[in-house]
C-alpha positions as CSV (number, residue, x, y, z in Angstrom):
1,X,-61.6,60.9,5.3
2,X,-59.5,61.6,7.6
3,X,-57.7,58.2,9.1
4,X,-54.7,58.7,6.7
5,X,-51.6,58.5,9.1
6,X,-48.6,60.6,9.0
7,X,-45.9,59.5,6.9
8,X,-43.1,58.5,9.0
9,X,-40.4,60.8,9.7
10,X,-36.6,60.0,8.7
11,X,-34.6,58.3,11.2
12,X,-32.3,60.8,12.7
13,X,-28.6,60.3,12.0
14,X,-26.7,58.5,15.0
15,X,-24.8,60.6,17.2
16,X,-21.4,59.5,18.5
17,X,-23.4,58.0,21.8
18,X,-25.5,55.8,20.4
19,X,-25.3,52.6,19.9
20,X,-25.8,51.1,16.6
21,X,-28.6,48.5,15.8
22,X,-27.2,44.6,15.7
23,X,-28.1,42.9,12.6
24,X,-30.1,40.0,13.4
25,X,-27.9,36.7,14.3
26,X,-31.1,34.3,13.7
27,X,-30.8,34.8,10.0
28,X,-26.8,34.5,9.8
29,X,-26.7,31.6,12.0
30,X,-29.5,29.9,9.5
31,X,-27.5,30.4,6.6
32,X,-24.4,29.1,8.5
33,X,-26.2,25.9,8.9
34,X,-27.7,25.4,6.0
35,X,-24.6,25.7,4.0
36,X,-22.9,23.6,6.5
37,X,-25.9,20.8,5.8
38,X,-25.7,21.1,1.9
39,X,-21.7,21.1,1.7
40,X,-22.3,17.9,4.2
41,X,-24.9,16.5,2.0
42,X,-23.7,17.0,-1.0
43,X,-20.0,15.1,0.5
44,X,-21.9,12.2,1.4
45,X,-23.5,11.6,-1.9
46,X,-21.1,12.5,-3.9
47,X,-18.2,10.6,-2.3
48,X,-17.2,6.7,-3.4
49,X,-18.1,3.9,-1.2
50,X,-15.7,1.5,-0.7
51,X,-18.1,-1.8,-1.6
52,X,-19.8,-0.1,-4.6
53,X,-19.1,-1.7,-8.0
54,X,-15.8,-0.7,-10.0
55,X,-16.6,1.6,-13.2
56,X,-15.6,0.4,-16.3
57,X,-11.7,2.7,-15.6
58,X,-11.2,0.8,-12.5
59,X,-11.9,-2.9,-14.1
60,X,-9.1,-4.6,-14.4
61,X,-8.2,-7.5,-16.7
62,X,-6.3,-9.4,-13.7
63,X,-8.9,-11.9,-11.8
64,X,-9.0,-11.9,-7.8
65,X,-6.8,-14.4,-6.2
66,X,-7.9,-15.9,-2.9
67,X,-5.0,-15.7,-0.6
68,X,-2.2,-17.9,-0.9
69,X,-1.5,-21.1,0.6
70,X,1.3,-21.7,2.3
71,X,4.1,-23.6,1.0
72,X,5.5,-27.0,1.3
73,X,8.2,-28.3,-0.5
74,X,9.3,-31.8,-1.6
75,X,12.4,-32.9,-2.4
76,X,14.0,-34.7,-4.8
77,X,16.1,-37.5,-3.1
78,X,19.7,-37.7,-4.2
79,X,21.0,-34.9,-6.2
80,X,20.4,-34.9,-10.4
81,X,24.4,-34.6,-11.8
82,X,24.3,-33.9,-15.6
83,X,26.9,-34.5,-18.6
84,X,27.2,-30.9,-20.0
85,X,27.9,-30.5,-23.7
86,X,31.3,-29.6,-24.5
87,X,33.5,-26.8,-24.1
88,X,32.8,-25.8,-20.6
89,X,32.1,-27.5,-17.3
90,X,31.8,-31.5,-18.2
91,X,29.1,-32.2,-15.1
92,X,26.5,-30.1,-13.1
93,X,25.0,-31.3,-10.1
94,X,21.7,-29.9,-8.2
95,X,19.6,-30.8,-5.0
96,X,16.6,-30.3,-5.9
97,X,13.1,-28.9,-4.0
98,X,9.7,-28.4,-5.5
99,X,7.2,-26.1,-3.9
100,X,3.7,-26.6,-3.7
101,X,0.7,-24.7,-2.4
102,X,-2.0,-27.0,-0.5
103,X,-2.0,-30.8,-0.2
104,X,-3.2,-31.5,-3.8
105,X,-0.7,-30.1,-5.0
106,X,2.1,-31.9,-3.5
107,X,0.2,-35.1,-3.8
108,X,0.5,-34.4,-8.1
109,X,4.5,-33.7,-7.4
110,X,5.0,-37.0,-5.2
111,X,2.7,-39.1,-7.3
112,X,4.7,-37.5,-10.7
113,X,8.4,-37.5,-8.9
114,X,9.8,-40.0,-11.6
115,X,8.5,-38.4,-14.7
116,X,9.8,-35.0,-13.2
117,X,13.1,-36.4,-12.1
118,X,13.7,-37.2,-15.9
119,X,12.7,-34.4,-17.3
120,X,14.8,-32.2,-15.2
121,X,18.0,-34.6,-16.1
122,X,17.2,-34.3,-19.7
123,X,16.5,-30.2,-19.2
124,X,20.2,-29.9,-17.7
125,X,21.9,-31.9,-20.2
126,X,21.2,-29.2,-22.3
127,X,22.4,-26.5,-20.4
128,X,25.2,-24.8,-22.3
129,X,28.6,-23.4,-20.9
130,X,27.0,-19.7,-21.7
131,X,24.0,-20.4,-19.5
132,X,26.7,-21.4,-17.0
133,X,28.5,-18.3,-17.6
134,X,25.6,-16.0,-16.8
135,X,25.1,-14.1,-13.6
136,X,22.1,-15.1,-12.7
137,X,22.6,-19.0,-14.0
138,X,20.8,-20.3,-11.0
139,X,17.8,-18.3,-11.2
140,X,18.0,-18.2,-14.4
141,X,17.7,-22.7,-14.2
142,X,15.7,-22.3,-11.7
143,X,13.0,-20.8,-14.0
144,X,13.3,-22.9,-16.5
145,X,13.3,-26.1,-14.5
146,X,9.8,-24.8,-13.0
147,X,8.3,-24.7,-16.2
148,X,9.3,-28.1,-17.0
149,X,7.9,-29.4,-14.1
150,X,4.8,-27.6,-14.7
151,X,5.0,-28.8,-18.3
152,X,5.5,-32.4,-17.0
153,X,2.6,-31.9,-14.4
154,X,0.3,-30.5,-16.5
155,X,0.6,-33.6,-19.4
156,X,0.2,-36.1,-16.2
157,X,-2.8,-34.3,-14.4
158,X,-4.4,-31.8,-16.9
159,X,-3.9,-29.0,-14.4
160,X,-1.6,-25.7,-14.7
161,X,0.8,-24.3,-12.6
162,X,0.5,-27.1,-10.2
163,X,4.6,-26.8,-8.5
164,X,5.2,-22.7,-7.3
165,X,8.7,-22.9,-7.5
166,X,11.8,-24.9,-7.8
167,X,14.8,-24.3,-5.3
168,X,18.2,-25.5,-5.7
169,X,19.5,-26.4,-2.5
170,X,23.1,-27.6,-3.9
171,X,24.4,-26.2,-7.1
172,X,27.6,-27.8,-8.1
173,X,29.6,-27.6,-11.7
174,X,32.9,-29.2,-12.5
């Protein structure tokens, strides 16, 4: 019966010479990098791509647009000079240049001139000494002369937004 060992005797208490035991750096480095892993895994999967689909907060209601075209203008020859209505300035006259993105575009405008030339005569007949008076009265024609083109182009071709813009180059009233 006799193979029963002695039960291990109490460590004795350090004295100020001794060294104290290390604790063991394999286990704390371990831990180190397996936090470092998950906190580096869980980054990746969790972060957005940048070519993954928008969610249904990040759809917006505005298409994409390729990139622009440059611009090319054409201009009316001659400038248009107006009658105005009464009680202000009795004529207006404007140079006049339409601007159009690619080569269809400016094709419509040169094929249409006419039609727009007269449209733009009858649009600033009706221009009124308060329009005139405004700060902004160029821009402010400028505008609305661009959707009369537009209009204009539109009833000839069947297309939208065909002219970009419409620049006065000479903006005279007397």
């Amino acid at each position: 019966m006799a193979d029963k060992k002695p039960a291990a005797a109490a460590p004795a208490p350090a004295t100020p010479g001794e060294a104290k035991p290390k604790p063991p750096i394999v286990p704390i480095v371990g831990a180190a990098l397996l936090s470092a892993v998950l906190v580096g895994g869980l980054m990746f999967f969790l972060m957005p791509r940048p070519d993954a689909a928008p969610t249904e907060d990040e759809v917006t209601d505005e298409p994409r647009r390729a990139p622009a075209l440059p611009m090319s203008y054409v201009e009316i020859e001659g400038a248009l000079v107006a009658n105005l209505p009464p009680g202000g300035p009795a004529f207006l006259q404007v140079r006049v240049q339409i601007g159009a993105r690619g080569e269809p575009a400016k094709a419509a405008i040169e094929a249409h001139l006419p039609a727009i030339q007269s449209a733009l005569l009858a649009q600033l007949r009706q221009t009124t000494a308060e329009e005139l008076a405004r700060p902004d009265a160029m821009t402010h024609l400028q505008d609305k002369a661009l959707a009369e083109v537009n209009r204009v182009l539109e009833a000839e071709t069947g297309q939208r937004d065909t002219a970009a813009a419409v620049l006065f180059t000479s903006f005279v009233t007397q």
